[in-house]
KELUM-888457 format. One record per residue (C-alpha): residue number from 1; residue in three letters; x, y, z. Coordinates in steps of 0.5 Angstrom, whole numbers, always signed. Example, Ala and Ser with C-alpha at 12.3 -4.5 7.8 and 13.67 -1.06 7.14 Angstrom:
2
<site pos="1" code="ALA" c1="+25" c2="-9" c3="+16"/>
<site pos="2" code="SER" c1="+27" c2="-2" c3="+14"/>
//
This chain:
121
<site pos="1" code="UNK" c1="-20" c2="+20" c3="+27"/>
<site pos="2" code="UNK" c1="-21" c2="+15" c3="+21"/>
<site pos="3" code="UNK" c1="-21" c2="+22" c3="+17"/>
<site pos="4" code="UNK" c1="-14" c2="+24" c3="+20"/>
<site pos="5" code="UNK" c1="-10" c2="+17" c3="+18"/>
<site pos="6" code="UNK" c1="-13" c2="+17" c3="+12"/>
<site pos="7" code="UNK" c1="-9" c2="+25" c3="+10"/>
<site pos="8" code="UNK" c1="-3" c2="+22" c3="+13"/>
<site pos="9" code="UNK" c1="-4" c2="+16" c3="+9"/>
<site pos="10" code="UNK" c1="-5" c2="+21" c3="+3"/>
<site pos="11" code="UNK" c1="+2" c2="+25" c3="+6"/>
<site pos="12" code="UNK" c1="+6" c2="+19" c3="+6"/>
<site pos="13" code="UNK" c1="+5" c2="+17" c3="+0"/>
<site pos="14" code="UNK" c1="+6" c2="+23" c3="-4"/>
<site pos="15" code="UNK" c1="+13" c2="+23" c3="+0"/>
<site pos="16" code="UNK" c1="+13" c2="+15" c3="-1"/>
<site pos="17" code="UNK" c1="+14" c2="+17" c3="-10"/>
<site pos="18" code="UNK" c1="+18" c2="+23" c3="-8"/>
<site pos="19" code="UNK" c1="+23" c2="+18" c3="-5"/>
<site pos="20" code="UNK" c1="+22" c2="+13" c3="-8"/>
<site pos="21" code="UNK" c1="+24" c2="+17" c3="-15"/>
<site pos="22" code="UNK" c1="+30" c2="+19" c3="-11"/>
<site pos="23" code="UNK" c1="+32" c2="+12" c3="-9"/>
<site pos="24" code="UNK" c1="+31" c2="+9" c3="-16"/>
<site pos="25" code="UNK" c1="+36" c2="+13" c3="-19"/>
<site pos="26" code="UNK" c1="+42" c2="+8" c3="-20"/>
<site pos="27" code="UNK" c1="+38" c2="+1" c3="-18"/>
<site pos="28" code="UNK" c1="+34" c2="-4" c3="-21"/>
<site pos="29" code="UNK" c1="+27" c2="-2" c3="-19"/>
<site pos="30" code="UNK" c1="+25" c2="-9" c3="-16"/>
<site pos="31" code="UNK" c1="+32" c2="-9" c3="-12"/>
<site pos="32" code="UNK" c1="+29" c2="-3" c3="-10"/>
<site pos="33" code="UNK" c1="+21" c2="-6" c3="-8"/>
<site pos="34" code="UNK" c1="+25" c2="-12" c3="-4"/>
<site pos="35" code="UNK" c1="+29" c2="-7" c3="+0"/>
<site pos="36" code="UNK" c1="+22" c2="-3" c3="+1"/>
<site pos="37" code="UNK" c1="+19" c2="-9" c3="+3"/>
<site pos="38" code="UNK" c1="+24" c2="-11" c3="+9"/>
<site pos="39" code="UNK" c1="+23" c2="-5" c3="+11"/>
<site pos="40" code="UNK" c1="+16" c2="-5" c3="+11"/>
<site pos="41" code="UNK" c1="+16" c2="-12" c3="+14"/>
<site pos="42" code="UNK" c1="+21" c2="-9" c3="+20"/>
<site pos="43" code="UNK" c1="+17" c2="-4" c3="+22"/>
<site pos="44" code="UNK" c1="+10" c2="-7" c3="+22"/>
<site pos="45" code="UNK" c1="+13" c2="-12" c3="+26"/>
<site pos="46" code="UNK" c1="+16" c2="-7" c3="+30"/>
<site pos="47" code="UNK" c1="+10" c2="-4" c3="+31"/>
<site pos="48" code="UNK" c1="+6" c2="-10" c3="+33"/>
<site pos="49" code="UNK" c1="+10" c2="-11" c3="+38"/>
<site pos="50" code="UNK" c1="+10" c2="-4" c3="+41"/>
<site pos="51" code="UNK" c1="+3" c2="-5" c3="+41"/>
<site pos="52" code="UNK" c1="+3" c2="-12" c3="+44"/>
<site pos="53" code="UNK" c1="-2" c2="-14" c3="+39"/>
<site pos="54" code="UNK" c1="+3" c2="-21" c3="+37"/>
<site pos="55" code="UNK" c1="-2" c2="-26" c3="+42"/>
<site pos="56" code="UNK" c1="-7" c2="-24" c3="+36"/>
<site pos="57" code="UNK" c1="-3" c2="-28" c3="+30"/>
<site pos="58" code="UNK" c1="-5" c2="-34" c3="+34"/>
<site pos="59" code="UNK" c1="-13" c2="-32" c3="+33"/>
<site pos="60" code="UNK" c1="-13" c2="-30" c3="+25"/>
<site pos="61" code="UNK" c1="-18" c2="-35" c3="+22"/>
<site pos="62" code="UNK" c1="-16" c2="-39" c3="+14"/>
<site pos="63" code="UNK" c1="-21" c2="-35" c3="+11"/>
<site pos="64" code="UNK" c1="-18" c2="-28" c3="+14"/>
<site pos="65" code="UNK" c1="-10" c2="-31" c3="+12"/>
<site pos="66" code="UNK" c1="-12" c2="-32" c3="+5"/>
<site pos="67" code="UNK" c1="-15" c2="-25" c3="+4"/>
<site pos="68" code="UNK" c1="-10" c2="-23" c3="+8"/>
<site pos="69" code="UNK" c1="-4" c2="-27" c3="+3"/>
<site pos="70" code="UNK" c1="-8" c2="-25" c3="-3"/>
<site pos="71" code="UNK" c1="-7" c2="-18" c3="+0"/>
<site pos="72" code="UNK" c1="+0" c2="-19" c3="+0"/>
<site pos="73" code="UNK" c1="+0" c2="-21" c3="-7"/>
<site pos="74" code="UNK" c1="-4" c2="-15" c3="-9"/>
<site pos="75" code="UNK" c1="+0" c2="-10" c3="-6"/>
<site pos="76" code="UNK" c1="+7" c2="-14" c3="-8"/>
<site pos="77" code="UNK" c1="+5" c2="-13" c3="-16"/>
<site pos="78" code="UNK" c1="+3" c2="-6" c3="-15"/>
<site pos="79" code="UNK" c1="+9" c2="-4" c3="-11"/>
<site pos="80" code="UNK" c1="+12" c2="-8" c3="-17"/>
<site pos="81" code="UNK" c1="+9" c2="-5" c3="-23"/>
<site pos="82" code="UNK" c1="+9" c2="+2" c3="-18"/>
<site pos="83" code="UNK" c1="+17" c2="+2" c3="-18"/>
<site pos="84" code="UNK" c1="+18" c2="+1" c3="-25"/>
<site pos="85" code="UNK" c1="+14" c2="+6" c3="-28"/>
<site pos="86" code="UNK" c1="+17" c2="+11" c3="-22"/>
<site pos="87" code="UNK" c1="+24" c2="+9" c3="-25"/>
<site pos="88" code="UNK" c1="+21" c2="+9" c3="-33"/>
<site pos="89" code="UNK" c1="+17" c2="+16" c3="-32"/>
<site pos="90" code="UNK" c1="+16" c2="+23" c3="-28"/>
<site pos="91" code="UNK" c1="+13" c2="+23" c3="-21"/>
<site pos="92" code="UNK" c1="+9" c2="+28" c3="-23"/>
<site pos="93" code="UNK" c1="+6" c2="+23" c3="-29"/>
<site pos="94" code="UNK" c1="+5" c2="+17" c3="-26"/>
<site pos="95" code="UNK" c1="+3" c2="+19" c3="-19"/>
<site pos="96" code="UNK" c1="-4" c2="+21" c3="-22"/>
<site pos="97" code="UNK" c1="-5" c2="+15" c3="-26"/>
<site pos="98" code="UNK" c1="-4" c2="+10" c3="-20"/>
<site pos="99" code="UNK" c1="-8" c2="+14" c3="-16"/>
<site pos="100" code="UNK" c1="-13" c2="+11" c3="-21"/>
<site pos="101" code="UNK" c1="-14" c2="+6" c3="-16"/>
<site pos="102" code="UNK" c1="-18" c2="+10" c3="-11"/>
<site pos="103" code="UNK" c1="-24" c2="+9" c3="-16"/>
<site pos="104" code="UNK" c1="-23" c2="+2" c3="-17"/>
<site pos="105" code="UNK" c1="-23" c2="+1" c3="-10"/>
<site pos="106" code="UNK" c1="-30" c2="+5" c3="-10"/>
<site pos="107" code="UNK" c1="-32" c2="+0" c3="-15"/>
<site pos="108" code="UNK" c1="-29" c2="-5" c3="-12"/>
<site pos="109" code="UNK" c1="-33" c2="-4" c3="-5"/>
<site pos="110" code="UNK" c1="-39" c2="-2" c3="-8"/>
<site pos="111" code="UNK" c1="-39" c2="-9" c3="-13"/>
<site pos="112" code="UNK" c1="-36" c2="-14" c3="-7"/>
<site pos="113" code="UNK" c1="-37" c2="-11" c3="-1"/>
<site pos="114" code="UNK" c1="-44" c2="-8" c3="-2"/>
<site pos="115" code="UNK" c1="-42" c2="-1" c3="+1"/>
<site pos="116" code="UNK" c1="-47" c2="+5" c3="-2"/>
<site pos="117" code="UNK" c1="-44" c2="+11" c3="-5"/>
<site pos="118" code="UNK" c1="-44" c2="+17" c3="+1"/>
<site pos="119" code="UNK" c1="-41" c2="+24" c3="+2"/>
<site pos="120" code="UNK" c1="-35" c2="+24" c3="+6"/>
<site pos="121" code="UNK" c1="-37" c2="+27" c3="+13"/>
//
């Protein structure tokens, strides 16, 4: 199941640069990314409750909340620097250089998580 939410994780982001770019044509990119985050943040909650995950916010620990907060942050910064570099260049330029990140992210998991490099499957 993991590997089919991580393609449509893949599709909807390639459609997210191609709307994004759309969407930035006559606007301020980080109007743009706050009027994103909005959205975002309804439909998540949206989400929460539809599932009737909301009694789980009670339950998360400090230590989760500021993993989570700095999560956020990071996401905030690169949504940020995402946006800009979407109104400054070509999709088709910027798209692979942010896809970058799959490779920090495997360095990252290997150096903090301690996960071993594996194939899929």
């Amino acid at each position: 199941m993991w590997i089919l939410l991580a393609c449509g994780s893949a599709f909807f982001a390639g459609l997210t640069a191609v709307l994004a770019k759309l969407g930035i044509r006559h606007t301020d990119s980080t109007v743009a990314t706050a009027l994103r985050t909005i959205v975002v943040l309804a439909a998540a909650w949206l989400m929460v409750l539809i599932v009737g995950s909301q009694d789980q916010v009670a339950r998360i620990d400090g230590r989760t909340f500021v993993f989570l907060v700095l999560s956020g942050l990071a996401t905030g910064a690169s949504w940020l620097c995402y946006f800009r570099a979407l109104q400054l260049g070509d999709v088709s330029r910027v798209v692979p250089v942010d896809k970058l990140s799959t490779v920090l992210t495997v360095i990252l998991a290997v150096l903090l998580l301690g996960e071993s490099l594996t194939r899929v499957g």
